[in-house]
mmCIF entry with sequence, helices, sheets and N, C-alpha, C, O atoms, coordinates in Angstrom:
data_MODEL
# 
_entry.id   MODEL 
# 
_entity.id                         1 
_entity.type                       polymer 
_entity.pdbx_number_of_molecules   1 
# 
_entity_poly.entity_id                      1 
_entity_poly.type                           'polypeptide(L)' 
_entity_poly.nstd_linkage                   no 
_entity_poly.nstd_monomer                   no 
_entity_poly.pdbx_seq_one_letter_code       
;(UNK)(UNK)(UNK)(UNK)(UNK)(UNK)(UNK)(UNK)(UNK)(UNK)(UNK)(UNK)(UNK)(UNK)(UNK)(UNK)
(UNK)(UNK)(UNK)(UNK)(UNK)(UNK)(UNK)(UNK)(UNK)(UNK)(UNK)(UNK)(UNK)(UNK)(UNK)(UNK)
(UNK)(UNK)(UNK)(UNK)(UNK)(UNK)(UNK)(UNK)(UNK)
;
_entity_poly.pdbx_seq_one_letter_code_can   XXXXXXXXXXXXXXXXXXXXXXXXXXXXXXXXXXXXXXXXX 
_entity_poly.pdbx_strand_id                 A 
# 
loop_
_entity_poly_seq.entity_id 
_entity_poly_seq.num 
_entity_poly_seq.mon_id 
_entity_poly_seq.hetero 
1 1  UNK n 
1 2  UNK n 
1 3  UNK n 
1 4  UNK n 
1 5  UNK n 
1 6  UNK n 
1 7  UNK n 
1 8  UNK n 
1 9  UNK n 
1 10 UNK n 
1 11 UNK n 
1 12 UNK n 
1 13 UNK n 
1 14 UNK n 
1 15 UNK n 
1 16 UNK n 
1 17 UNK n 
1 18 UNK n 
1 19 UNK n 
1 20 UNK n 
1 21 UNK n 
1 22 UNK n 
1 23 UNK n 
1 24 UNK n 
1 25 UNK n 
1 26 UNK n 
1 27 UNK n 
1 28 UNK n 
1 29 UNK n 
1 30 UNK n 
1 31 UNK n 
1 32 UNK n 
1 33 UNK n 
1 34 UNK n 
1 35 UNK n 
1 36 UNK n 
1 37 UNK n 
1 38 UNK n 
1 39 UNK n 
1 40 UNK n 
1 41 UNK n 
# 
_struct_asym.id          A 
_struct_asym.entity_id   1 
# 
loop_
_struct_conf.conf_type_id 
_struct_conf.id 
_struct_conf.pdbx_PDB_helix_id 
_struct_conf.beg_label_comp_id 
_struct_conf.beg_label_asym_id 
_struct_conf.beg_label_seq_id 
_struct_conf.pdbx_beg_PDB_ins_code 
_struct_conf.end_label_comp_id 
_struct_conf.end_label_asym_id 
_struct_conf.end_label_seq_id 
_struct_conf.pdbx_end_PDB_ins_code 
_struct_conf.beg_auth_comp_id 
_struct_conf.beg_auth_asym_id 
_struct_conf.beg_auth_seq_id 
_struct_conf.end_auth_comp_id 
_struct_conf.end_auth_asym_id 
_struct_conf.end_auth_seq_id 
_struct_conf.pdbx_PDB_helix_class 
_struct_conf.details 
_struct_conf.pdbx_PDB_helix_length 
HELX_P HELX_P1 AA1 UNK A 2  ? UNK A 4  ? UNK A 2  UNK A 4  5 ? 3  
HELX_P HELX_P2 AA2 UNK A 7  ? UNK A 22 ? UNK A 7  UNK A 22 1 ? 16 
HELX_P HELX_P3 AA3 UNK A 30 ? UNK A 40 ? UNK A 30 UNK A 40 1 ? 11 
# 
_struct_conf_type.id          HELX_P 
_struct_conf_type.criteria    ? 
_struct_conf_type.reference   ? 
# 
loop_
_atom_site.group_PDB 
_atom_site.id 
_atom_site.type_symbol 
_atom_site.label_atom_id 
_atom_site.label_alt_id 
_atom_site.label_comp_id 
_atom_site.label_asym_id 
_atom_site.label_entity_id 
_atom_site.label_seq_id 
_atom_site.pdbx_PDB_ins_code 
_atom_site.Cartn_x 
_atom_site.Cartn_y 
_atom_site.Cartn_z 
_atom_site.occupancy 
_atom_site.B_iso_or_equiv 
_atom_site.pdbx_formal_charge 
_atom_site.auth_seq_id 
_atom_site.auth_comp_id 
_atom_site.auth_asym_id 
_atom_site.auth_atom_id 
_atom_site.pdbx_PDB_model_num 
ATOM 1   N N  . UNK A 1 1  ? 122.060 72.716 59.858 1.00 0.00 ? 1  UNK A N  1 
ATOM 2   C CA . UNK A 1 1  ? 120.788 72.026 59.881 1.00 0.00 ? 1  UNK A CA 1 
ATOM 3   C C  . UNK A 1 1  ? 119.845 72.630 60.921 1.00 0.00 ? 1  UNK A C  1 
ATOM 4   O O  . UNK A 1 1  ? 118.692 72.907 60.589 1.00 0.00 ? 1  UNK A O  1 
ATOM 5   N N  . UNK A 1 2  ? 120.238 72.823 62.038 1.00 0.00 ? 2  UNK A N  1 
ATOM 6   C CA . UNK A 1 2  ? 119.482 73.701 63.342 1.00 0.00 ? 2  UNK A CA 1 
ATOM 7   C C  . UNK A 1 2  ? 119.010 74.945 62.863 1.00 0.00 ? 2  UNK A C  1 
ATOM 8   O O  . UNK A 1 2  ? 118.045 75.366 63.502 1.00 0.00 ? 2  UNK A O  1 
ATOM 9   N N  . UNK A 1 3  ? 119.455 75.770 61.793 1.00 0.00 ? 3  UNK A N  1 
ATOM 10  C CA . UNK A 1 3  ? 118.436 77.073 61.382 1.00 0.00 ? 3  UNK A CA 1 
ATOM 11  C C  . UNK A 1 3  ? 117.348 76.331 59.923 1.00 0.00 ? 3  UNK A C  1 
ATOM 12  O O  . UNK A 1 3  ? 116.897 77.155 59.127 1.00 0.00 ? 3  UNK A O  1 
ATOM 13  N N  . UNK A 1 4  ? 117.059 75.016 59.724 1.00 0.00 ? 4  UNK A N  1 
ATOM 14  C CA . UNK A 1 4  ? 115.668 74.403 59.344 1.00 0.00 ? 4  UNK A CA 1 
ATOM 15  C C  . UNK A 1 4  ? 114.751 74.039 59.837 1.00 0.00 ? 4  UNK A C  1 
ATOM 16  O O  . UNK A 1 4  ? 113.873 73.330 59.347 1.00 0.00 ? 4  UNK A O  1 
ATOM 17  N N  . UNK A 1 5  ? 114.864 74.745 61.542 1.00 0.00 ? 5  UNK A N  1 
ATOM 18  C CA . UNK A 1 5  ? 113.919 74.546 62.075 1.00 0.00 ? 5  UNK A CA 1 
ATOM 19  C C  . UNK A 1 5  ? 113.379 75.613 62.915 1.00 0.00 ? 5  UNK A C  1 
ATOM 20  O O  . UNK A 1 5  ? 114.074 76.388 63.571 1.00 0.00 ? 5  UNK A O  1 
ATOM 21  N N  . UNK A 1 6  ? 111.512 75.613 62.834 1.00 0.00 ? 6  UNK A N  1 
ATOM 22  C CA . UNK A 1 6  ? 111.684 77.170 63.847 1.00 0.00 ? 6  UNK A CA 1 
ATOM 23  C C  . UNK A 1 6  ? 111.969 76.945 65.698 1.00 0.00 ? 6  UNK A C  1 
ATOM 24  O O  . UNK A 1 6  ? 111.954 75.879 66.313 1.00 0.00 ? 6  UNK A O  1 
ATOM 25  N N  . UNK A 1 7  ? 112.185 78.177 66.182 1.00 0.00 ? 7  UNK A N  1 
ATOM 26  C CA . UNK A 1 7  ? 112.230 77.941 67.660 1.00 0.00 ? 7  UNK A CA 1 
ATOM 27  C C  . UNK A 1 7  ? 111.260 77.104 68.288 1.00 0.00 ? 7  UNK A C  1 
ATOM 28  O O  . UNK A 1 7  ? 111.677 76.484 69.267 1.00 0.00 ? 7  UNK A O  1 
ATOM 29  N N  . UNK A 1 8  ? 109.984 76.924 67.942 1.00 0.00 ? 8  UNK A N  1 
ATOM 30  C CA . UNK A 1 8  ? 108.964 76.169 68.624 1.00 0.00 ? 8  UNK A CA 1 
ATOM 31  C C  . UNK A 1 8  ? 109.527 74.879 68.433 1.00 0.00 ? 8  UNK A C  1 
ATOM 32  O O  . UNK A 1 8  ? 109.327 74.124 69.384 1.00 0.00 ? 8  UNK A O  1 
ATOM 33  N N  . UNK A 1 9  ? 110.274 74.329 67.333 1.00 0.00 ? 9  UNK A N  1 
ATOM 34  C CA . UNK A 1 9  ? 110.753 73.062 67.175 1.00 0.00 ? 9  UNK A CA 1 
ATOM 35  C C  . UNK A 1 9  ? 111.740 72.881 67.858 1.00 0.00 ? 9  UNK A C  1 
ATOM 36  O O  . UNK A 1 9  ? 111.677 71.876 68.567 1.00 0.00 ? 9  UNK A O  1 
ATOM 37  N N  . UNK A 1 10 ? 112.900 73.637 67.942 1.00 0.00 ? 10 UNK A N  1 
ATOM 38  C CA . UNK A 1 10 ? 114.090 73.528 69.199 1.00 0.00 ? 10 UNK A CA 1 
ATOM 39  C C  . UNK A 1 10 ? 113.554 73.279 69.954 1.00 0.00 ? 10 UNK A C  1 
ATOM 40  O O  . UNK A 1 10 ? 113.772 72.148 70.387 1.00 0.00 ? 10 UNK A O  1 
ATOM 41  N N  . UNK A 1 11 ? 112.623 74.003 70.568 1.00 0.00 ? 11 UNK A N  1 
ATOM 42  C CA . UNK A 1 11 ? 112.096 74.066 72.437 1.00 0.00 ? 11 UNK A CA 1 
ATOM 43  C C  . UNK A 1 11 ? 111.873 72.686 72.749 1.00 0.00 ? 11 UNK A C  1 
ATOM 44  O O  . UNK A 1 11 ? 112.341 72.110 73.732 1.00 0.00 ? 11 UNK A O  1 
ATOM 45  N N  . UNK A 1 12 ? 110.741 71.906 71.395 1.00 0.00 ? 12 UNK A N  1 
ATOM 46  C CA . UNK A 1 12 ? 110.504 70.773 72.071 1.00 0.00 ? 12 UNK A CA 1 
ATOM 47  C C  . UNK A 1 12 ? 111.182 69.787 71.535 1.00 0.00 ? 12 UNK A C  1 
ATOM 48  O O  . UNK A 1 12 ? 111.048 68.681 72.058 1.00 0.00 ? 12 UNK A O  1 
ATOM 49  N N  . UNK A 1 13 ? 111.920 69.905 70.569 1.00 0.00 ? 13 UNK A N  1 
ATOM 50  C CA . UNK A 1 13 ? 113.366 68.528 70.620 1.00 0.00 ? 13 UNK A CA 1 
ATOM 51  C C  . UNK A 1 13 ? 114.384 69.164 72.192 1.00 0.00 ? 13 UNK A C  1 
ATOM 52  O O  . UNK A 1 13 ? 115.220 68.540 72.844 1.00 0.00 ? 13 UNK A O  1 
ATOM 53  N N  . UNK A 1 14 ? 114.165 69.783 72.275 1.00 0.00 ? 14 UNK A N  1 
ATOM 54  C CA . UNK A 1 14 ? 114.728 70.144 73.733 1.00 0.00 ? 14 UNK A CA 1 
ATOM 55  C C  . UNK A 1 14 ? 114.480 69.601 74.707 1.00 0.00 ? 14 UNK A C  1 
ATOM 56  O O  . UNK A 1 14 ? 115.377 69.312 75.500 1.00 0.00 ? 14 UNK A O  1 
ATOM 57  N N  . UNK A 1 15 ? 112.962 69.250 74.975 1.00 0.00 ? 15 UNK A N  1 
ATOM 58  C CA . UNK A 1 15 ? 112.213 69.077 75.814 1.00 0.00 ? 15 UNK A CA 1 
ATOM 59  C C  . UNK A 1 15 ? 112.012 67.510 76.171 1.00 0.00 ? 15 UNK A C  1 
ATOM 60  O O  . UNK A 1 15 ? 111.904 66.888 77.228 1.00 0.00 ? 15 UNK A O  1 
ATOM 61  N N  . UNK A 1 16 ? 112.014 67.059 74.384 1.00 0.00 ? 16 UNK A N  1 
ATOM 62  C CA . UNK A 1 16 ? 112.142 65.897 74.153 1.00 0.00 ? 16 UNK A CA 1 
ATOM 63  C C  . UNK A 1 16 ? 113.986 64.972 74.301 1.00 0.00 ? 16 UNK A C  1 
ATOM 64  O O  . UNK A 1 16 ? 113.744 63.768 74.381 1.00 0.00 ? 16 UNK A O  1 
ATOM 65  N N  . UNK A 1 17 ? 115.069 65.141 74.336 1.00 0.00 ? 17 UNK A N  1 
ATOM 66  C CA . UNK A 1 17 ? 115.738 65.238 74.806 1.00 0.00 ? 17 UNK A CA 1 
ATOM 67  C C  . UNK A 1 17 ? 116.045 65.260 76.121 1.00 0.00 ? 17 UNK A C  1 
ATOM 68  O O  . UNK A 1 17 ? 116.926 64.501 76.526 1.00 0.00 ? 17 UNK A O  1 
ATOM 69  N N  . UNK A 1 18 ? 115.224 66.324 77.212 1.00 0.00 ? 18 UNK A N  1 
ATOM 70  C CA . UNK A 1 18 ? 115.392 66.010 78.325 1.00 0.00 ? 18 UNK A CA 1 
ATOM 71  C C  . UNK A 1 18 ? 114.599 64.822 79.083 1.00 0.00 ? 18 UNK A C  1 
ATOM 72  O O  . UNK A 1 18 ? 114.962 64.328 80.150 1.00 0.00 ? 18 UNK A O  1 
ATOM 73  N N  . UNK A 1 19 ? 113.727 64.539 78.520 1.00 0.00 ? 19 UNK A N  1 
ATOM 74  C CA . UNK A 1 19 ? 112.765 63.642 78.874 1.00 0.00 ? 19 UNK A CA 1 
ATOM 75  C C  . UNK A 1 19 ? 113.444 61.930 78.529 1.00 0.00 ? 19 UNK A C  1 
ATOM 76  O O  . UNK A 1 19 ? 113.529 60.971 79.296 1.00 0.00 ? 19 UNK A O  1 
ATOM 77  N N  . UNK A 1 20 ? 113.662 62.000 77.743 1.00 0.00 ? 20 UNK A N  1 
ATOM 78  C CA . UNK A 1 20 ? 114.750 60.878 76.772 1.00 0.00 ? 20 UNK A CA 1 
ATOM 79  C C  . UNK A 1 20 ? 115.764 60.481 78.210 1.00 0.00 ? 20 UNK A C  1 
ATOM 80  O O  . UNK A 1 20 ? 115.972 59.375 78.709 1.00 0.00 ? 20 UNK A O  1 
ATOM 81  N N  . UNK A 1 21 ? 116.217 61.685 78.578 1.00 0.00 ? 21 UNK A N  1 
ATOM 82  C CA . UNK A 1 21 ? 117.347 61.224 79.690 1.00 0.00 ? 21 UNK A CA 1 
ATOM 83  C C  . UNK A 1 21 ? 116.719 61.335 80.766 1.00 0.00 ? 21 UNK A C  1 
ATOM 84  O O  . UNK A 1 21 ? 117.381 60.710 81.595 1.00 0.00 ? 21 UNK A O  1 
ATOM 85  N N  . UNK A 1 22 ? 115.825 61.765 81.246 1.00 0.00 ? 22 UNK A N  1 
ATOM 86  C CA . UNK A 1 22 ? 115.034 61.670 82.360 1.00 0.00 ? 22 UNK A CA 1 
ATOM 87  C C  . UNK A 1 22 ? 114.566 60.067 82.814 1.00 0.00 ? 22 UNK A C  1 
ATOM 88  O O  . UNK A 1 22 ? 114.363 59.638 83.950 1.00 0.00 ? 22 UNK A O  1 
ATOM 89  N N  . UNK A 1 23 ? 114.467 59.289 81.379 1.00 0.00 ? 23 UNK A N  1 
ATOM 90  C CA . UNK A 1 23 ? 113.709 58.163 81.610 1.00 0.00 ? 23 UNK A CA 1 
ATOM 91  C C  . UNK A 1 23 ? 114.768 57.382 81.412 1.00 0.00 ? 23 UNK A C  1 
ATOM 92  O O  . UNK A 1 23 ? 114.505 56.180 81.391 1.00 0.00 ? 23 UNK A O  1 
ATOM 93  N N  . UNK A 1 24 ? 116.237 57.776 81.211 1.00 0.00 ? 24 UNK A N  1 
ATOM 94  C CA . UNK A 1 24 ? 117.275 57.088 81.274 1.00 0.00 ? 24 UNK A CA 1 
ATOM 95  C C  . UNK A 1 24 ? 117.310 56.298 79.396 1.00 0.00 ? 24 UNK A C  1 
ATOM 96  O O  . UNK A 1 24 ? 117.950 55.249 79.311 1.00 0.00 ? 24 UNK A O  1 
ATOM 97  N N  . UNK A 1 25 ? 116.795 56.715 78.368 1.00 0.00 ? 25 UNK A N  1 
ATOM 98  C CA . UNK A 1 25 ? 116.731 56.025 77.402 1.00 0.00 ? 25 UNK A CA 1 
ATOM 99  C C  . UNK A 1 25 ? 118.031 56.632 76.657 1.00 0.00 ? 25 UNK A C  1 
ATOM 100 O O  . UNK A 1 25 ? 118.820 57.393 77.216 1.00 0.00 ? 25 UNK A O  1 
ATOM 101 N N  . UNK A 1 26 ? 118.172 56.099 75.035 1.00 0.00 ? 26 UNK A N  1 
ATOM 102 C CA . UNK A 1 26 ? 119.253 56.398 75.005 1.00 0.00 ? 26 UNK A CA 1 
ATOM 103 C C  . UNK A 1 26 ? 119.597 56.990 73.114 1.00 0.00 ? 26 UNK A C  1 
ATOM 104 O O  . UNK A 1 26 ? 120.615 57.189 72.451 1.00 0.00 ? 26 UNK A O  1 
ATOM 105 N N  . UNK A 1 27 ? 118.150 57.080 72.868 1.00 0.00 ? 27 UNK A N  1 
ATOM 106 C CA . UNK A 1 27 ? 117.140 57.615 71.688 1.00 0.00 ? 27 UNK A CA 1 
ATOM 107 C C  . UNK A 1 27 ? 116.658 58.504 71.945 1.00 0.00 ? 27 UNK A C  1 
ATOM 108 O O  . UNK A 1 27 ? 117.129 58.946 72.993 1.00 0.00 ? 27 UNK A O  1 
ATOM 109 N N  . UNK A 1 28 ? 115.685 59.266 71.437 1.00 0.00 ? 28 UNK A N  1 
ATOM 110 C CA . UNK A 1 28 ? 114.495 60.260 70.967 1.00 0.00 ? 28 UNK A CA 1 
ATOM 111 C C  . UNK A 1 28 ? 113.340 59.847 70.037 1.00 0.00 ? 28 UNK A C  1 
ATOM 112 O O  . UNK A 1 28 ? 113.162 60.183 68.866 1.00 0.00 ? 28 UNK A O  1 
ATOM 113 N N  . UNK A 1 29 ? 112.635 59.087 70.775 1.00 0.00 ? 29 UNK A N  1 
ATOM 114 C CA . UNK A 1 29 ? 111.322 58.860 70.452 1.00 0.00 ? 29 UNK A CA 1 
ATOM 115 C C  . UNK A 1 29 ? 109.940 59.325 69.925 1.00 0.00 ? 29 UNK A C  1 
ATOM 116 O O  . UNK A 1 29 ? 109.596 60.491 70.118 1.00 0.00 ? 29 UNK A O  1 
ATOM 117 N N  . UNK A 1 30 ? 109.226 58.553 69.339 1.00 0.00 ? 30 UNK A N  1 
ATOM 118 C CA . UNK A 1 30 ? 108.069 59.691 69.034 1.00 0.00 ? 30 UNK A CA 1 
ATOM 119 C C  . UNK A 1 30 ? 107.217 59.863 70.837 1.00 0.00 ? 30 UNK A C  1 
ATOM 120 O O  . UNK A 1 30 ? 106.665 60.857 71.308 1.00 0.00 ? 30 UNK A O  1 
ATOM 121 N N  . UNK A 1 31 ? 107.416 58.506 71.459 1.00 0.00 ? 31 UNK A N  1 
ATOM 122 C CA . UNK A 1 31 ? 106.914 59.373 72.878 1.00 0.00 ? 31 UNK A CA 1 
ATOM 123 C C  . UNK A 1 31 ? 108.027 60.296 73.786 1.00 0.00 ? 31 UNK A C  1 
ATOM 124 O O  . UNK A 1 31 ? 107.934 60.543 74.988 1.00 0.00 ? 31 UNK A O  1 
ATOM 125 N N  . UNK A 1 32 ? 108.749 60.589 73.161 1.00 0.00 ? 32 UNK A N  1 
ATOM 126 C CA . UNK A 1 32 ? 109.534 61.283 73.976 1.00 0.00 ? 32 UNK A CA 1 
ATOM 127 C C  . UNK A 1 32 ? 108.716 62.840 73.115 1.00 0.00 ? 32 UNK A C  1 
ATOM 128 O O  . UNK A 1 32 ? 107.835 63.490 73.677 1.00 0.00 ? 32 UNK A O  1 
ATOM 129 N N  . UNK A 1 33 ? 109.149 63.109 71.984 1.00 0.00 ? 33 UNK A N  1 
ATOM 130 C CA . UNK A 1 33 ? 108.402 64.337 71.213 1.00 0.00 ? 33 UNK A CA 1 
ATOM 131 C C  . UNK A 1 33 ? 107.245 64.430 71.746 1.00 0.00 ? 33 UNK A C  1 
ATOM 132 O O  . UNK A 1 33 ? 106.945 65.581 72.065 1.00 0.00 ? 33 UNK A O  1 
ATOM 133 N N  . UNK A 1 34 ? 106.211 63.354 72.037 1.00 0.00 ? 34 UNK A N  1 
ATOM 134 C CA . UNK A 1 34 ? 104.890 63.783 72.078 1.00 0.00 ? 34 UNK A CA 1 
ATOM 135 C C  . UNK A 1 34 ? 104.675 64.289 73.714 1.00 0.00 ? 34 UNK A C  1 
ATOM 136 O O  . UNK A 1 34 ? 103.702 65.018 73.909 1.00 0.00 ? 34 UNK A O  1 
ATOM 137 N N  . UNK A 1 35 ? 105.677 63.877 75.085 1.00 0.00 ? 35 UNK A N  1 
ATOM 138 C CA . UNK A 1 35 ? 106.118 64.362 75.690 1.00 0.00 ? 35 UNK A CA 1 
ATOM 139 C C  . UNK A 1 35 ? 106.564 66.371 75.929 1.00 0.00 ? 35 UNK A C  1 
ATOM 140 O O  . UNK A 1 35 ? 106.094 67.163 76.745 1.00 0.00 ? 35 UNK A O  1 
ATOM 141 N N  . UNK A 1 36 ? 107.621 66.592 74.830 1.00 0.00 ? 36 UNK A N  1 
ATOM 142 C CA . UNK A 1 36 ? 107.591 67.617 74.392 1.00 0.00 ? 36 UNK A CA 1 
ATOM 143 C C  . UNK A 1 36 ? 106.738 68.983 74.404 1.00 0.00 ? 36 UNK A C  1 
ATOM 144 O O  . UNK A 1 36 ? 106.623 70.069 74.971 1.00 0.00 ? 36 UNK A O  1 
ATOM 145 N N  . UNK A 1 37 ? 106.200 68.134 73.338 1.00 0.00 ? 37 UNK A N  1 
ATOM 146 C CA . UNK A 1 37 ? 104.829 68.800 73.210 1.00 0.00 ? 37 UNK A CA 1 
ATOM 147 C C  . UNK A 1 37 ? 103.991 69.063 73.709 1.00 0.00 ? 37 UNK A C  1 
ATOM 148 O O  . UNK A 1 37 ? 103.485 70.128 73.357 1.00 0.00 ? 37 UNK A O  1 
ATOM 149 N N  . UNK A 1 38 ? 103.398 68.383 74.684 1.00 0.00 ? 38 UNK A N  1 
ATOM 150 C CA . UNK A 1 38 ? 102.478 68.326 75.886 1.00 0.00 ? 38 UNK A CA 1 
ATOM 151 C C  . UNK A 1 38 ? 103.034 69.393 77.144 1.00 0.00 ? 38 UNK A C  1 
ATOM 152 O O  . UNK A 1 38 ? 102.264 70.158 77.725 1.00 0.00 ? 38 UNK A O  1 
ATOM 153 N N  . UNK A 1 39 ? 104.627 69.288 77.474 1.00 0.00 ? 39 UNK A N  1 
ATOM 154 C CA . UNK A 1 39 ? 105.685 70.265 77.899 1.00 0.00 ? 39 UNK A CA 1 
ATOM 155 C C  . UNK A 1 39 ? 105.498 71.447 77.488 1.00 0.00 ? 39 UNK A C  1 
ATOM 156 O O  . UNK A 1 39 ? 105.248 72.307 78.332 1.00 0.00 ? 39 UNK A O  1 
ATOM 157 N N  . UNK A 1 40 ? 105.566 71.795 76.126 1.00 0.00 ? 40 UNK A N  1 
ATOM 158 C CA . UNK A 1 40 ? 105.472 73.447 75.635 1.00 0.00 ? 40 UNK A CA 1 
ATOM 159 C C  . UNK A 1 40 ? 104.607 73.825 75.689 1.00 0.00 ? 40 UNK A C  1 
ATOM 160 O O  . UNK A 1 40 ? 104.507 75.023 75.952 1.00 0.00 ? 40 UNK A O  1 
ATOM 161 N N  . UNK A 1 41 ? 102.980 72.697 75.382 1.00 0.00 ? 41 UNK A N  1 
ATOM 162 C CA . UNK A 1 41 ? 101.645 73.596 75.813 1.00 0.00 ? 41 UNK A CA 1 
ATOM 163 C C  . UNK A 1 41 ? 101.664 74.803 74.934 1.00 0.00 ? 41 UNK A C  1 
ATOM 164 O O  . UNK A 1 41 ? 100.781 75.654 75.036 1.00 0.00 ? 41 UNK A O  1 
# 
């Protein structure tokens, strides 16, 4: 399933993910993605 997505999408489910545990949650949110995103710039 991970090669249906391109690298720009890893980076920020990545990003989003770290943020997810940063804030101690225990999901992946659309504010965690939009997080992300704002991250990869």
């Amino acid at each position: 399933m991970n090669n249906m997505f391109t690298d720009g999408v890893k980076r920020v489910m990545q990003l989003a993910r770290e943020e997810s545990a940063r804030l101690g949650h225990n999901y992946i949110g659309t504010e965690h993605l939009l997080l992300g995103i704002i991250k990869d710039g």
